[in-house]
N, C-alpha and C positions, 0 to 999 in steps of 0.2 A: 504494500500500500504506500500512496506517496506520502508526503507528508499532509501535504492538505488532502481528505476523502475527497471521491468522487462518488454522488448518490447518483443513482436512478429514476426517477419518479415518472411510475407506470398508473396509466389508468387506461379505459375501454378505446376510446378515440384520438387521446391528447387534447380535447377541446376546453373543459370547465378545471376539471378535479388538478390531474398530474400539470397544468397550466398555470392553474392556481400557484401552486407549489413553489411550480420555477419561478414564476415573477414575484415571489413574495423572499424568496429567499438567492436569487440573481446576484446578487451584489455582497453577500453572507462569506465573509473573508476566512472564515471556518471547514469550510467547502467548497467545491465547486455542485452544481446541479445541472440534470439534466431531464426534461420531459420526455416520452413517448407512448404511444398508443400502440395497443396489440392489433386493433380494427386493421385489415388493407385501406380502411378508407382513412385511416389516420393520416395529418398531414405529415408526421416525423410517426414513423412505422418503428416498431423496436426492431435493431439486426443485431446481429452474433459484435460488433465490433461497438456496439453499446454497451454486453453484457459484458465482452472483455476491458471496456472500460472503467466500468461498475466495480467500487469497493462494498455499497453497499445497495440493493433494491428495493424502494419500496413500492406498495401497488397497493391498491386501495378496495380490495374486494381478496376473499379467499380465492377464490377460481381464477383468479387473475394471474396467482402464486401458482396452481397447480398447471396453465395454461404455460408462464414461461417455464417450470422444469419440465415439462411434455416436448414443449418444443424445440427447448435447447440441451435436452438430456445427454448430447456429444460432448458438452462443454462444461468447462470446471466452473459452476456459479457462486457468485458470492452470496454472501448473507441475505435470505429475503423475508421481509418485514412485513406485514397486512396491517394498514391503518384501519379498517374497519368503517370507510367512509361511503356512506350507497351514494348511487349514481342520482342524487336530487336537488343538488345545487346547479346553479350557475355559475360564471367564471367571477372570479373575486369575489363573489356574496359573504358577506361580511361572517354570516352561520359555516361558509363553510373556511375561512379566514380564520376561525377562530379554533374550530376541531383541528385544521393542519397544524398552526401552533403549536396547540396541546402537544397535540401526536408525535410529530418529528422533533420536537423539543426533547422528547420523553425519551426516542428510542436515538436519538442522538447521546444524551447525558448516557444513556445502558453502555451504547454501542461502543463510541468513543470516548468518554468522557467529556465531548465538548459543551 
């Protein structure tokens, strides 16, 4: 791992949730971040050269978790997280602003210490 992580931040499409994510924590000098969606209609689709980037993955649904180890089961995967966040916000909604916080606050302090 490098010094600064590199997160994953997986949701269905990349449009609200995993979006959210990036643009809230973009600039977060602790990390770097990165959004993707498992959808093909995703606009940043997850590839094998995301997960090799990935120190850590979060996604934000159980089956989301089980979808990349299915997918990428050729490949050495790092740690994957389930934020536990259903697909019913919108992009920046302050409700769903406030559970990512929580969340990747949490599993950041576990994970890294940061």
């Amino acid at each position: 791992m490098s010094e600064r992580p590199n997160i994953l931040v997986v949701c269905g499409r990349n449009k609200r949730r995993s979006r959210t994510a990036e643009y809230l924590y973009k600039n977060d000098r602790r990390f770097s971040i990165r959004s993707v969606g498992l959808s093909p209609k995703s606009e940043r689709q997850i590839k094998p050269a995301d997960i090799d980037w990935a120190d850590l993955i979060l996604v934000m649904e159980q089956g989301q978790s089980s979808r990349i180890s299915s997918t990428f089961r050729h490949m050495e995967l790092p740690q994957i997280e389930v934020l536990h966040i259903a697909d019913e916000y919108d992009y920046r909604q302050p409700e769903l602003i406030d559970l990512l916080n929580d969340r990747v606050e949490s599993i950041l302090q576990v994970t890294f210490g940061l």
